[in-house]
N, CA, C and O atoms as a GROMACS GRO file, in nm:
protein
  592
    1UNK      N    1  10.735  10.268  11.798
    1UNK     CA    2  10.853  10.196  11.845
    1UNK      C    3  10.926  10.137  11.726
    1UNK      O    4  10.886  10.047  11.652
    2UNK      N    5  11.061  10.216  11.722
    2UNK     CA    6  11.107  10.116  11.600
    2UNK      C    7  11.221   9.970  11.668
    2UNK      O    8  11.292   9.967  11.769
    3UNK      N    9  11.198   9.872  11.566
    3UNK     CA   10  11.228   9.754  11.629
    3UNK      C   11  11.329   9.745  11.575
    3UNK      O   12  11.315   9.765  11.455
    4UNK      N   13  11.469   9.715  11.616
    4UNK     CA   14  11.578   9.697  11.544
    4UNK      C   15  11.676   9.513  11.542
    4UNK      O   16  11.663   9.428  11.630
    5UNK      N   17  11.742   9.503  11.447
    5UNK     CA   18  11.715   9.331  11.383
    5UNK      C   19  11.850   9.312  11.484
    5UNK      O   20  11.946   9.389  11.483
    6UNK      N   21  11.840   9.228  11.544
    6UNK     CA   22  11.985   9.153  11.576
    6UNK      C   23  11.953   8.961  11.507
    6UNK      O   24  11.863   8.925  11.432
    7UNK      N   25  12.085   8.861  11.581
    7UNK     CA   26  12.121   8.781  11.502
    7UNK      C   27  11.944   8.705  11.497
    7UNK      O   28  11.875   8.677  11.400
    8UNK      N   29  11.912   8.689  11.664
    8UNK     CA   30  11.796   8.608  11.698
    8UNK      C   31  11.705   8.671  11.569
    8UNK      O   32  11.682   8.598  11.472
    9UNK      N   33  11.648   8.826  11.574
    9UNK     CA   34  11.551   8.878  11.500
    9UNK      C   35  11.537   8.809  11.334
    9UNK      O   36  11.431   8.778  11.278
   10UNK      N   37  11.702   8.795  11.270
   10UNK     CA   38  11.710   8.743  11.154
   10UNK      C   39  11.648   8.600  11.158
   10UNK      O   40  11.537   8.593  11.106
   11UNK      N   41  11.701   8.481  11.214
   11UNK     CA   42  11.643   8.392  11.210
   11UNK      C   43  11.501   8.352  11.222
   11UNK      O   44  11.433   8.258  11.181
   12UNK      N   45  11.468   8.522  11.332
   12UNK     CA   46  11.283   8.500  11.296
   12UNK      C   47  11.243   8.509  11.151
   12UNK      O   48  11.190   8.422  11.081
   13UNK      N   49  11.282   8.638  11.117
   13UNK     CA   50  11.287   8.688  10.980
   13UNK      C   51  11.242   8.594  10.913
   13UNK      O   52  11.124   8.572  10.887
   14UNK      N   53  11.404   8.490  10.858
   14UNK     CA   54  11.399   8.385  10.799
   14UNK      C   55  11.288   8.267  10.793
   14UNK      O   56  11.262   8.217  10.683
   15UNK      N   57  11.222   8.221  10.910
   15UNK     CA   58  11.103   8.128  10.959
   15UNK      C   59  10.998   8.216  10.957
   15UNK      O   60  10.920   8.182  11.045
   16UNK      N   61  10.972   8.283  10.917
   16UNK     CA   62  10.869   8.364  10.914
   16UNK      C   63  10.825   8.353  10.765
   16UNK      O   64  10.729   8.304  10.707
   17UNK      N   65  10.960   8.433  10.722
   17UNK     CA   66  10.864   8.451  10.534
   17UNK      C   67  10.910   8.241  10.528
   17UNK      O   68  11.022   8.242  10.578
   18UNK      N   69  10.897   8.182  10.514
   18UNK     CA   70  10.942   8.028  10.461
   18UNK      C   71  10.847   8.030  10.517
   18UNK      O   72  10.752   8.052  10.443
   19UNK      N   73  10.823   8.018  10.615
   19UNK     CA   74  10.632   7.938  10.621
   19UNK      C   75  10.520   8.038  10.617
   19UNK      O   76  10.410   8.027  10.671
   20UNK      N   77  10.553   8.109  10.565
   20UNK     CA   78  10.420   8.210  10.498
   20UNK      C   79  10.375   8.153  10.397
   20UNK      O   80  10.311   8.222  10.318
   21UNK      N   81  10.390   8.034  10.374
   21UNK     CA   82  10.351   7.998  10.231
   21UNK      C   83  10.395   7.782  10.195
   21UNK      O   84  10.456   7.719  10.282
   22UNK      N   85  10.370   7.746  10.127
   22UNK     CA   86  10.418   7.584  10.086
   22UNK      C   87  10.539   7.583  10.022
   22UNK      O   88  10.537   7.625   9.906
   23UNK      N   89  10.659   7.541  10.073
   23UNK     CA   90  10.747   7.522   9.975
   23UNK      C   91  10.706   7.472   9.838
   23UNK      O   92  10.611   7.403   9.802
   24UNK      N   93  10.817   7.532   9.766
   24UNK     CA   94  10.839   7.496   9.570
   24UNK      C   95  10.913   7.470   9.585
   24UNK      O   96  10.976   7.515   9.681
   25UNK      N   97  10.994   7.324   9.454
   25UNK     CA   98  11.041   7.289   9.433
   25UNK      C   99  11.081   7.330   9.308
   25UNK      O  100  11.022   7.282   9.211
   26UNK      N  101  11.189   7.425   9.287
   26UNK     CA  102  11.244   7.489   9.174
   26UNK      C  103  11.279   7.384   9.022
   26UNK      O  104  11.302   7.445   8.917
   27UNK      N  105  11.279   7.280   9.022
   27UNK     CA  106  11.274   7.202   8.909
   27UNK      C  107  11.091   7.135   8.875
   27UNK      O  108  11.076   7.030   8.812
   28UNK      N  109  11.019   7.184   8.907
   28UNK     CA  110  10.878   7.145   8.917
   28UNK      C  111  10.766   7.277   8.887
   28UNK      O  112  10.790   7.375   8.958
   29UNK      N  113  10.689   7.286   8.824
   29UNK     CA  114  10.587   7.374   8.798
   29UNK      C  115  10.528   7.429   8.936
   29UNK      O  116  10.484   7.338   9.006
   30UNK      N  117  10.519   7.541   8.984
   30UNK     CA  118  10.397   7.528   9.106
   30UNK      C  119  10.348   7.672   9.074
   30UNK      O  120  10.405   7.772   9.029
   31UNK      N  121  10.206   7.641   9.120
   31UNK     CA  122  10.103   7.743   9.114
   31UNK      C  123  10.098   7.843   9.224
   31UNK      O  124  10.194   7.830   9.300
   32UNK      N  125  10.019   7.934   9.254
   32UNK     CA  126   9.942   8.003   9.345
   32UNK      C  127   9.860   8.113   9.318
   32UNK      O  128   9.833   8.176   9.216
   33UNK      N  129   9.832   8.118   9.418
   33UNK     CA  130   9.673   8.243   9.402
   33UNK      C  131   9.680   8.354   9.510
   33UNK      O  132   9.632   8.353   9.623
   34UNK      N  133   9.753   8.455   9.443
   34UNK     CA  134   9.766   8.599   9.553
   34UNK      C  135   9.660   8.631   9.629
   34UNK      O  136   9.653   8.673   9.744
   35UNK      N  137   9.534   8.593   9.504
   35UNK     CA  138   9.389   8.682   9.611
   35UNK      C  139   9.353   8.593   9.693
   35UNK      O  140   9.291   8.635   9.790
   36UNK      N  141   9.380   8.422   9.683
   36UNK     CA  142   9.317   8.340   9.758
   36UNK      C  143   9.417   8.288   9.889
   36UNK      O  144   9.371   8.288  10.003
   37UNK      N  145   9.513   8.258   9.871
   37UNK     CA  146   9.632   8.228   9.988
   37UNK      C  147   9.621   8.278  10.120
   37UNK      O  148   9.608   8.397  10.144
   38UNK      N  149   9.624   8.208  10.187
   38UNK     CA  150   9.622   8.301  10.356
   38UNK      C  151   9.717   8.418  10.383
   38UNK      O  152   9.809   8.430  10.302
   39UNK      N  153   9.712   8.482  10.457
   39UNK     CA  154   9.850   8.547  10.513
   39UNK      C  155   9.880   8.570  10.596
   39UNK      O  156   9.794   8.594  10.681
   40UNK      N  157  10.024   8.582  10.634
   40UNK     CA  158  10.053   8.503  10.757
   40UNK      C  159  10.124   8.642  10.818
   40UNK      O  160  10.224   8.679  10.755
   41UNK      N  161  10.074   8.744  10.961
   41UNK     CA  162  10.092   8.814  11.009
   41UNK      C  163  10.232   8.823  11.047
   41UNK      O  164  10.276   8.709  11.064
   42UNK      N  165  10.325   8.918  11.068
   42UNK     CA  166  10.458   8.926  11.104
   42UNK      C  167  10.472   9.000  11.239
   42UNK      O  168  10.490   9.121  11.248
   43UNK      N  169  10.464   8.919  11.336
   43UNK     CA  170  10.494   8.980  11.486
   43UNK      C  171  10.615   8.949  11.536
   43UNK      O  172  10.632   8.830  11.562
   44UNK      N  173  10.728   9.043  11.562
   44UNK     CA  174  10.819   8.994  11.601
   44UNK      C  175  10.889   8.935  11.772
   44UNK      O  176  10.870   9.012  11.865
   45UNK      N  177  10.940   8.846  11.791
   45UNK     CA  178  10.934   8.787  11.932
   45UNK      C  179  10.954   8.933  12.031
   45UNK      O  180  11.012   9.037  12.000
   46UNK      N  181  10.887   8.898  12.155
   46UNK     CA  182  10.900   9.002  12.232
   46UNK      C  183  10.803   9.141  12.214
   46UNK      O  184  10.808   9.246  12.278
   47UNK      N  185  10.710   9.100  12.101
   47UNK     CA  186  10.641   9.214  12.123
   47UNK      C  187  10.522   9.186  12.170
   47UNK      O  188  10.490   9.069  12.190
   48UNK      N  189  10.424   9.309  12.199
   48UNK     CA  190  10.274   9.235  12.269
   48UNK      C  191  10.190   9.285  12.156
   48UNK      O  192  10.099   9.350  12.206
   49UNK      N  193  10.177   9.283  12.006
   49UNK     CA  194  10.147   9.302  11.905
   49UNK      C  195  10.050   9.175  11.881
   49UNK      O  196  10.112   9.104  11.802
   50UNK      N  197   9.930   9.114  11.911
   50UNK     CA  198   9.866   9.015  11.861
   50UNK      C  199   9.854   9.022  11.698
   50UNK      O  200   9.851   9.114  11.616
   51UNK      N  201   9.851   8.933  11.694
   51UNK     CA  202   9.871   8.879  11.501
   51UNK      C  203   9.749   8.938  11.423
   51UNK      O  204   9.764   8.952  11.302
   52UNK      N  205   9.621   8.977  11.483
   52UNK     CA  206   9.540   9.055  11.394
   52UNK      C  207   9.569   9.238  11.391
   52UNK      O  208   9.513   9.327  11.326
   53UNK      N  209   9.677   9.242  11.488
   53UNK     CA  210   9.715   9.388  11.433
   53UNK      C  211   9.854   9.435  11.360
   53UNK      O  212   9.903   9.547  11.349
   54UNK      N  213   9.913   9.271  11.303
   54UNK     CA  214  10.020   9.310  11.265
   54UNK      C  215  10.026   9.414  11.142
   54UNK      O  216   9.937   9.414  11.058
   55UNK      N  217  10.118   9.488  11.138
   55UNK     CA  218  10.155   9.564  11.025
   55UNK      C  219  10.203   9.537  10.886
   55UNK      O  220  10.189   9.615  10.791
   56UNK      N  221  10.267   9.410  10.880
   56UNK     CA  222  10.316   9.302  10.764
   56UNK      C  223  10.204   9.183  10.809
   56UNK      O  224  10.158   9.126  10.908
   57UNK      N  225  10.196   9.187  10.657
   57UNK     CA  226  10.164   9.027  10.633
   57UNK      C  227  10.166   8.955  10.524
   57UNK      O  228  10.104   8.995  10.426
   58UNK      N  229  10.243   8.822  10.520
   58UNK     CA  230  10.332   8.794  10.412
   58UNK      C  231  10.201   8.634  10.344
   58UNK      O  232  10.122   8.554  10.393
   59UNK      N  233  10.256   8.671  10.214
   59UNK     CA  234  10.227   8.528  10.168
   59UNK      C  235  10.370   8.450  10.053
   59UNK      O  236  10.416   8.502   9.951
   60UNK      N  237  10.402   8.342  10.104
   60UNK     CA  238  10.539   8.335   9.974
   60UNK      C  239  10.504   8.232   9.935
   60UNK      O  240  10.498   8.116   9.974
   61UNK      N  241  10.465   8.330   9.794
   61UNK     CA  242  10.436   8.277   9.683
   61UNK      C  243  10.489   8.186   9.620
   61UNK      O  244  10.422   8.085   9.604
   62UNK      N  245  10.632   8.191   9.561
   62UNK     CA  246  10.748   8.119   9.522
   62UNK      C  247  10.810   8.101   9.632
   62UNK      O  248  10.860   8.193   9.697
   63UNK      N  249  10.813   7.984   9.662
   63UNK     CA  250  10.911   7.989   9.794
   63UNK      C  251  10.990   7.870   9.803
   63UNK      O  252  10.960   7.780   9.882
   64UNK      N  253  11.097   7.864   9.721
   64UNK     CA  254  11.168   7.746   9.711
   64UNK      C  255  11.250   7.690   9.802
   64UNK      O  256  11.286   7.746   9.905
   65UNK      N  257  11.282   7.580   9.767
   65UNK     CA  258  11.342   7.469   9.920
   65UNK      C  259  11.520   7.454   9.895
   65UNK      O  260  11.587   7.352   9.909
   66UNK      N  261  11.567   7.593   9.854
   66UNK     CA  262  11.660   7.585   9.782
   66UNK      C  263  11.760   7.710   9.745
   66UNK      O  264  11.723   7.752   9.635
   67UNK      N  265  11.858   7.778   9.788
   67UNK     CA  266  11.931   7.908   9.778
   67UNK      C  267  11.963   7.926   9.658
   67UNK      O  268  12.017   8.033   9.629
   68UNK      N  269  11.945   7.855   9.584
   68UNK     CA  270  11.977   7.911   9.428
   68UNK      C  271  11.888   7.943   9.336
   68UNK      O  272  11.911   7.999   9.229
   69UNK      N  273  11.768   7.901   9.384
   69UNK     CA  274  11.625   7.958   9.268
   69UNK      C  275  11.533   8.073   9.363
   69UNK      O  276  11.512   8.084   9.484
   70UNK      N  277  11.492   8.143   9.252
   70UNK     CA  278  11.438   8.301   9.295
   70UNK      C  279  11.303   8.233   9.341
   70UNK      O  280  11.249   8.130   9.301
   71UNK      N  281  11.254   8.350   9.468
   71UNK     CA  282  11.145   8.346   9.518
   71UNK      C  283  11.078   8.480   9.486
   71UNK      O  284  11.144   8.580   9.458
   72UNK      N  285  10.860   8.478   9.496
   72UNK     CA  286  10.812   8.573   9.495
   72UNK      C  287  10.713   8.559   9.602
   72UNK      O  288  10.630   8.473   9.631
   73UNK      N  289  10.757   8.701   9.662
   73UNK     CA  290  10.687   8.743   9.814
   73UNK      C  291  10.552   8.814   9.778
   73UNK      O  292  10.548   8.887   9.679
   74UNK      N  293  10.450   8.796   9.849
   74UNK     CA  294  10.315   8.872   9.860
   74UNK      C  295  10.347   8.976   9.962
   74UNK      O  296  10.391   8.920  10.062
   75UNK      N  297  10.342   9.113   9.977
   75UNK     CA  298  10.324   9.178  10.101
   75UNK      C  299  10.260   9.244  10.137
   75UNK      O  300  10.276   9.342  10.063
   76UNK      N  301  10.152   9.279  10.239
   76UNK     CA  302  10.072   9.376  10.249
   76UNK      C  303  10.089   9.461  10.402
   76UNK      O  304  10.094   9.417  10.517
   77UNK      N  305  10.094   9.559  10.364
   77UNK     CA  306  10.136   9.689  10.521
   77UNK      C  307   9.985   9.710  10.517
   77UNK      O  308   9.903   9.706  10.426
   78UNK      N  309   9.976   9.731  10.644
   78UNK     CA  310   9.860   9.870  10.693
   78UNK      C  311   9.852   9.953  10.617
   78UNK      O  312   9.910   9.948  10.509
   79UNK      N  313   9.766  10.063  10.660
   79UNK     CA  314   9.734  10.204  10.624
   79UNK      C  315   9.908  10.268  10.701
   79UNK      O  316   9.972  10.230  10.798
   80UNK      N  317   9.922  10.339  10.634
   80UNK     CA  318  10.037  10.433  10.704
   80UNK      C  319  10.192  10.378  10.759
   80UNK      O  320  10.292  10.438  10.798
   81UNK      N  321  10.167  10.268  10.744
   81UNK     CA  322  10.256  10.141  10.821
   81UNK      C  323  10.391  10.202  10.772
   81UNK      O  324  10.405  10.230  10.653
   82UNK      N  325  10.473  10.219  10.848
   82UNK     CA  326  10.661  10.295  10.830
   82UNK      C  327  10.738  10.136  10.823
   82UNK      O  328  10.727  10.027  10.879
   83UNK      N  329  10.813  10.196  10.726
   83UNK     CA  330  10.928  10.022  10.740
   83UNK      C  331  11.056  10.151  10.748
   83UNK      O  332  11.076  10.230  10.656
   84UNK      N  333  11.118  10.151  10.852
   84UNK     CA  334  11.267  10.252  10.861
   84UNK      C  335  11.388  10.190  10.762
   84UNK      O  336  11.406  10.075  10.720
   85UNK      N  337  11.464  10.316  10.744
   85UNK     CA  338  11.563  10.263  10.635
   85UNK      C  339  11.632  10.169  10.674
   85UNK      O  340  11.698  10.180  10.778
   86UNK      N  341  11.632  10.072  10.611
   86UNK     CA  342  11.718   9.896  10.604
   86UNK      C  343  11.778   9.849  10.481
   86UNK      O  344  11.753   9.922  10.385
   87UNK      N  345  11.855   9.738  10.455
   87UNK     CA  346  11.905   9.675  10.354
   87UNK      C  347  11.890   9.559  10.352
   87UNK      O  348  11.833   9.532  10.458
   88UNK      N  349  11.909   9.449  10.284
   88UNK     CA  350  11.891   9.357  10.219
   88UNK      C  351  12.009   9.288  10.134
   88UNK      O  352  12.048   9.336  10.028
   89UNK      N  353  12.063   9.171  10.189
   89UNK     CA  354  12.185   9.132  10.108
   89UNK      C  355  12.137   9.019   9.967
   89UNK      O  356  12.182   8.920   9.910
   90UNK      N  357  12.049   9.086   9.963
   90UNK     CA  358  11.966   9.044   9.758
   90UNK      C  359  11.901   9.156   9.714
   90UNK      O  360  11.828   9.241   9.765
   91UNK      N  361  11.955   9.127   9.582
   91UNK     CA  362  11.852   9.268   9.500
   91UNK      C  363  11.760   9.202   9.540
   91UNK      O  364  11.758   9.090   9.590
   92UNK      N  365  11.620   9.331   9.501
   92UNK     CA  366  11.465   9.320   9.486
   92UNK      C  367  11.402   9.381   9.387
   92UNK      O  368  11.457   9.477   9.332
   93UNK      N  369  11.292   9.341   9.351
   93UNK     CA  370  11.232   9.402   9.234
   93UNK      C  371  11.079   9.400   9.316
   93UNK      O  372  11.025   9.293   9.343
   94UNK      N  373  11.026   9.517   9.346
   94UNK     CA  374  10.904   9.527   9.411
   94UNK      C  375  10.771   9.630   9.341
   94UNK      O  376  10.771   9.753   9.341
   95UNK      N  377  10.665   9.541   9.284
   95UNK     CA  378  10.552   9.601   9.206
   95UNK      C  379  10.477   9.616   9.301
   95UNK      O  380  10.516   9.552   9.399
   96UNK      N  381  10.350   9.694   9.322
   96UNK     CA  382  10.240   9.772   9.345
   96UNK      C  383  10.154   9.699   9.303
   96UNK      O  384  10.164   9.683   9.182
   97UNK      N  385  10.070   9.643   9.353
   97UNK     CA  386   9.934   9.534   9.330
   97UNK      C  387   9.804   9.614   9.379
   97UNK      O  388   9.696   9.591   9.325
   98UNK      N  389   9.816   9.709   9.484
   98UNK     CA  390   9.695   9.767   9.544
   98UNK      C  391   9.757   9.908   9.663
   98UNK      O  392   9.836   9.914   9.757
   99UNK      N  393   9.694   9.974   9.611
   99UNK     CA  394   9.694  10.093   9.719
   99UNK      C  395   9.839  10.178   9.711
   99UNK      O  396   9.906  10.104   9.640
  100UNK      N  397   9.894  10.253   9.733
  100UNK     CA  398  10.008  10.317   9.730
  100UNK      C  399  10.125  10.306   9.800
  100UNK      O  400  10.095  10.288   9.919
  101UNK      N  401  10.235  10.309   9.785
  101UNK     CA  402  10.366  10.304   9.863
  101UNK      C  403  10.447  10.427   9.832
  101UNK      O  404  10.442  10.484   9.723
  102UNK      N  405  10.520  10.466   9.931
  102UNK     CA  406  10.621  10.601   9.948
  102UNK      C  407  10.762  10.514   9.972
  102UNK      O  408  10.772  10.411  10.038
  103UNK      N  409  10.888  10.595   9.888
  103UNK     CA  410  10.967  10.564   9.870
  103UNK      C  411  11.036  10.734   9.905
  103UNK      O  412  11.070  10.803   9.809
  104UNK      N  413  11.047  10.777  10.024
  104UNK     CA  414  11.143  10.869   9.951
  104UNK      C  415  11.014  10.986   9.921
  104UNK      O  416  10.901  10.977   9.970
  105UNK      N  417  11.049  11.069   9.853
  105UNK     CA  418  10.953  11.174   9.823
  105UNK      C  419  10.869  11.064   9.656
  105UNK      O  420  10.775  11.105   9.589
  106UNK      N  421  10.906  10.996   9.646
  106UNK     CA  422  10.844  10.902   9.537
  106UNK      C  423  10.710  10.828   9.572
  106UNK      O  424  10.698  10.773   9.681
  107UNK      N  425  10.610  10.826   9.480
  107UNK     CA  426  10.510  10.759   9.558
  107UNK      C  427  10.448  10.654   9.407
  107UNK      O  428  10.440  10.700   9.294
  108UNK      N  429  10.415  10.523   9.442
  108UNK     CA  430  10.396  10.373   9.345
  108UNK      C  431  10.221  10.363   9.415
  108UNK      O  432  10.148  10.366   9.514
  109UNK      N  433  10.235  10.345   9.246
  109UNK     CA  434  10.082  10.332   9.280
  109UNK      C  435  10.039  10.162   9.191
  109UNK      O  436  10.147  10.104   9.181
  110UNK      N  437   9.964  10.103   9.150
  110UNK     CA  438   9.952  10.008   9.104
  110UNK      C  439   9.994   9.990   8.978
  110UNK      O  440   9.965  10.050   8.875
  111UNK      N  441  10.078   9.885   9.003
  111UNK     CA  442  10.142   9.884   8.840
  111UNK      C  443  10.260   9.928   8.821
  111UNK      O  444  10.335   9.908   8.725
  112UNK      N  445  10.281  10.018   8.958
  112UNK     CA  446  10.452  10.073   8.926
  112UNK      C  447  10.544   9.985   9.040
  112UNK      O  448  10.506   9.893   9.113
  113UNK      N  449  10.666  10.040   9.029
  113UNK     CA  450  10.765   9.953   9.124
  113UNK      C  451  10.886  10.011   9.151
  113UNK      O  452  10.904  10.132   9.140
  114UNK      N  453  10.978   9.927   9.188
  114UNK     CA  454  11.095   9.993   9.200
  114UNK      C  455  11.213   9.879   9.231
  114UNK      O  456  11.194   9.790   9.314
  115UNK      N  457  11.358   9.896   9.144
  115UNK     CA  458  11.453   9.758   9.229
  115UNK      C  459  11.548   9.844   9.274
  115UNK      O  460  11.594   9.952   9.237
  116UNK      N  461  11.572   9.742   9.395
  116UNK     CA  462  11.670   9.734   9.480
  116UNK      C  463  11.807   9.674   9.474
  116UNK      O  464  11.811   9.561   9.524
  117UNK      N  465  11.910   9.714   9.431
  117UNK     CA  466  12.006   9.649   9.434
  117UNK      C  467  12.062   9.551   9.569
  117UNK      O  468  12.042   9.610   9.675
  118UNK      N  469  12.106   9.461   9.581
  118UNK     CA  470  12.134   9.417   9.722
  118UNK      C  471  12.267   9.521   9.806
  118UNK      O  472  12.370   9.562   9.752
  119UNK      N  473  12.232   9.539   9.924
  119UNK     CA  474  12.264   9.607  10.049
  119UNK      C  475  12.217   9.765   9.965
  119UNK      O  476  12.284   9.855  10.015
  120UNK      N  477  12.172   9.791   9.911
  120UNK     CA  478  12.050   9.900   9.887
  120UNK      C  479  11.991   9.979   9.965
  120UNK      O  480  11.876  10.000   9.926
  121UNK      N  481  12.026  10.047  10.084
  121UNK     CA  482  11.950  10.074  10.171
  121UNK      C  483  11.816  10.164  10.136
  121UNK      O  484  11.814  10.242  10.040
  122UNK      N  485  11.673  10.140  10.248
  122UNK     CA  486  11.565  10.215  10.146
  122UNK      C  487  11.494  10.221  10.308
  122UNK      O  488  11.512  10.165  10.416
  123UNK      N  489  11.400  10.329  10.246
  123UNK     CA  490  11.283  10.278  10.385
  123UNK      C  491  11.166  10.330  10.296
  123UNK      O  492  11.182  10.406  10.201
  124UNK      N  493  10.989  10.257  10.358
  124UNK     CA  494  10.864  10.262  10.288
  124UNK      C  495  10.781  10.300  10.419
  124UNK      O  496  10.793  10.273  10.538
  125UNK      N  497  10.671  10.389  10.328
  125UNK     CA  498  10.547  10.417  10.388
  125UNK      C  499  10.435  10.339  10.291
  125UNK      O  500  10.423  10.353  10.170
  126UNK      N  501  10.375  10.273  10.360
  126UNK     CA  502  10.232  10.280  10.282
  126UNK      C  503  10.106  10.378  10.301
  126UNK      O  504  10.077  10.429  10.409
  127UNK      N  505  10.036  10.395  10.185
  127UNK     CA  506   9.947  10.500  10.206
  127UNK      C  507   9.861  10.509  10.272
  127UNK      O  508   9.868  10.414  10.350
  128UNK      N  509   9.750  10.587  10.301
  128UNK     CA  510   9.670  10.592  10.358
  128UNK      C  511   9.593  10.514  10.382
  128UNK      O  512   9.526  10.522  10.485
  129UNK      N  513   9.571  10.366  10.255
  129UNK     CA  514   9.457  10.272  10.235
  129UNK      C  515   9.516  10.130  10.292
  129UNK      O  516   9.458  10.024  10.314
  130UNK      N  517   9.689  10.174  10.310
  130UNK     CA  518   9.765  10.060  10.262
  130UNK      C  519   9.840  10.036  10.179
  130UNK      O  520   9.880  10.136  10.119
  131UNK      N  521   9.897   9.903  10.131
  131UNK     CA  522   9.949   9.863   9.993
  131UNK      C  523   9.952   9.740  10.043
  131UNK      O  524   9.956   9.693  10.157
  132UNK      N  525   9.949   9.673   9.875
  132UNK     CA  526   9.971   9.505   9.886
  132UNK      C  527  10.098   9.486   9.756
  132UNK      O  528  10.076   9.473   9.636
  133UNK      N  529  10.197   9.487   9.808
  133UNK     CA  530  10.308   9.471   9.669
  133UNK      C  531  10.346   9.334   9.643
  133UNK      O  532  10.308   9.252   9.726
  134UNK      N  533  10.408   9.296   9.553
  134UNK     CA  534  10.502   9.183   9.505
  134UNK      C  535  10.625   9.196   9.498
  134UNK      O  536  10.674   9.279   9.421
  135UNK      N  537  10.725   9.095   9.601
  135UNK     CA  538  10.825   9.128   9.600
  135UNK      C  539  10.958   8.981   9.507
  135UNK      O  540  10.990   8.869   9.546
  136UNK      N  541  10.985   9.038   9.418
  136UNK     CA  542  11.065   8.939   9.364
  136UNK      C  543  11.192   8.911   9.380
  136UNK      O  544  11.269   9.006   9.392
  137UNK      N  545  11.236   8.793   9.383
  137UNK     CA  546  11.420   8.833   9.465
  137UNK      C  547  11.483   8.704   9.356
  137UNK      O  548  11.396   8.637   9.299
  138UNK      N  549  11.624   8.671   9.327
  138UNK     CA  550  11.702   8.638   9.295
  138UNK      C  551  11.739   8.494   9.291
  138UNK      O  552  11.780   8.411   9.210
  139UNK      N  553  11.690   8.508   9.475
  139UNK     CA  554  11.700   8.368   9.594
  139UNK      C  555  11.625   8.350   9.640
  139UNK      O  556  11.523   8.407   9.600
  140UNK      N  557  11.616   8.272   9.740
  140UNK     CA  558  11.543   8.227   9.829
  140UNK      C  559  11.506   8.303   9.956
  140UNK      O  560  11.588   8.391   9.985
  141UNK      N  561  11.393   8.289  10.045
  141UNK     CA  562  11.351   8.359  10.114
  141UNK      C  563  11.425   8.357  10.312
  141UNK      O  564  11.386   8.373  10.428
  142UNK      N  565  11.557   8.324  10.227
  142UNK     CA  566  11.657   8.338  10.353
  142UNK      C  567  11.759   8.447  10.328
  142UNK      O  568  11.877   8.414  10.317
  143UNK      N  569  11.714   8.599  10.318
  143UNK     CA  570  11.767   8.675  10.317
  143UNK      C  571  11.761   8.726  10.426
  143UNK      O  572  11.675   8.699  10.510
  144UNK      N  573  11.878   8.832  10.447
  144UNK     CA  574  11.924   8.931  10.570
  144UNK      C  575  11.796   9.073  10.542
  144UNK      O  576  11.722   9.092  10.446
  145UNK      N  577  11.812   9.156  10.677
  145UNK     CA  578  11.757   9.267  10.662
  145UNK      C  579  11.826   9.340  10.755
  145UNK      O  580  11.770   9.336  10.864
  146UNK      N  581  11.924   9.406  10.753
  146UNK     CA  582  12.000   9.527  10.858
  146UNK      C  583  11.941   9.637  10.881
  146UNK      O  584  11.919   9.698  10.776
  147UNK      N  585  11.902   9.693  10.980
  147UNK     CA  586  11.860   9.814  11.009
  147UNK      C  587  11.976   9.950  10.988
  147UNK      O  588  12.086   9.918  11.033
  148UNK      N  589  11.975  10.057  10.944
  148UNK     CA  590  12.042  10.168  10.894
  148UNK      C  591  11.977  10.331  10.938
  148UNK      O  592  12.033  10.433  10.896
   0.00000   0.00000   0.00000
């Protein structure tokens, strides 16, 4: 079933990755720990998807209280998990931490990546094992995602 974003879906979006994680305060040092941090399943309203089978699950890492300082996203898909082609009104810069991702006939394996210019349209597979990437952005974790 592919799920497609209207206005309500964005605002989940939005409350979703922001409390995946403790706000930062972009004039202040803050830490975190990718392997240790919880993560916080992505079910979107209206589905009957319980939270231990979600397909996303986010941790935000950098996650500032603030639209002008860059945030960094934790993400991890399933095995096989499809994200359909969408955009994004912020570039992205997204590394490979574990397991493989498909881009396209392109395939990232740990250590590699790929950016996104903003409204960029793209769509991802993760591999067979999964993937756990890092996603770095510009702004803050109140970005758009349009379906395409």
């Amino acid at each position: 079933m592919t799920h497609v974003a209207d206005e309500h879906d964005r605002d989940f979006e939005s409350t979703m990755m922001q409390t995946a994680g403790p706000l930062t305060n972009p004039a202040k040092t803050s830490f975190f720990d990718f392997n240790g941090m919880p993560e916080t399943p992505v079910v979107p309203p209206g589905t009957e998807v319980p939270p231990e089978g979600a397909m996303i699950n986010l941790q935000a890492l950098v996650n500032p209280d603030r639209p002008d300082a860059p945030s960094l996203l934790g993400v991890r898909y399933t095995p096989n998990a499809f994200i359909p082609r969408h955009k994004h009104n912020v570039a992205q810069i997204v590394i490979v931490v574990e397991g493989e991702l498909r881009q396209g006939n392109r395939r990232f394996g740990p250590g590699e990546g790929y950016y996104t210019p903003a409204e960029g349209p793209y769509a991802v597979q993760a591999g067979p094992e999964g993937v756990k990437v890092l996603e770095f952005r510009p702004g803050w974790l109140q970005f758009t995602t349009d379906w395409v």
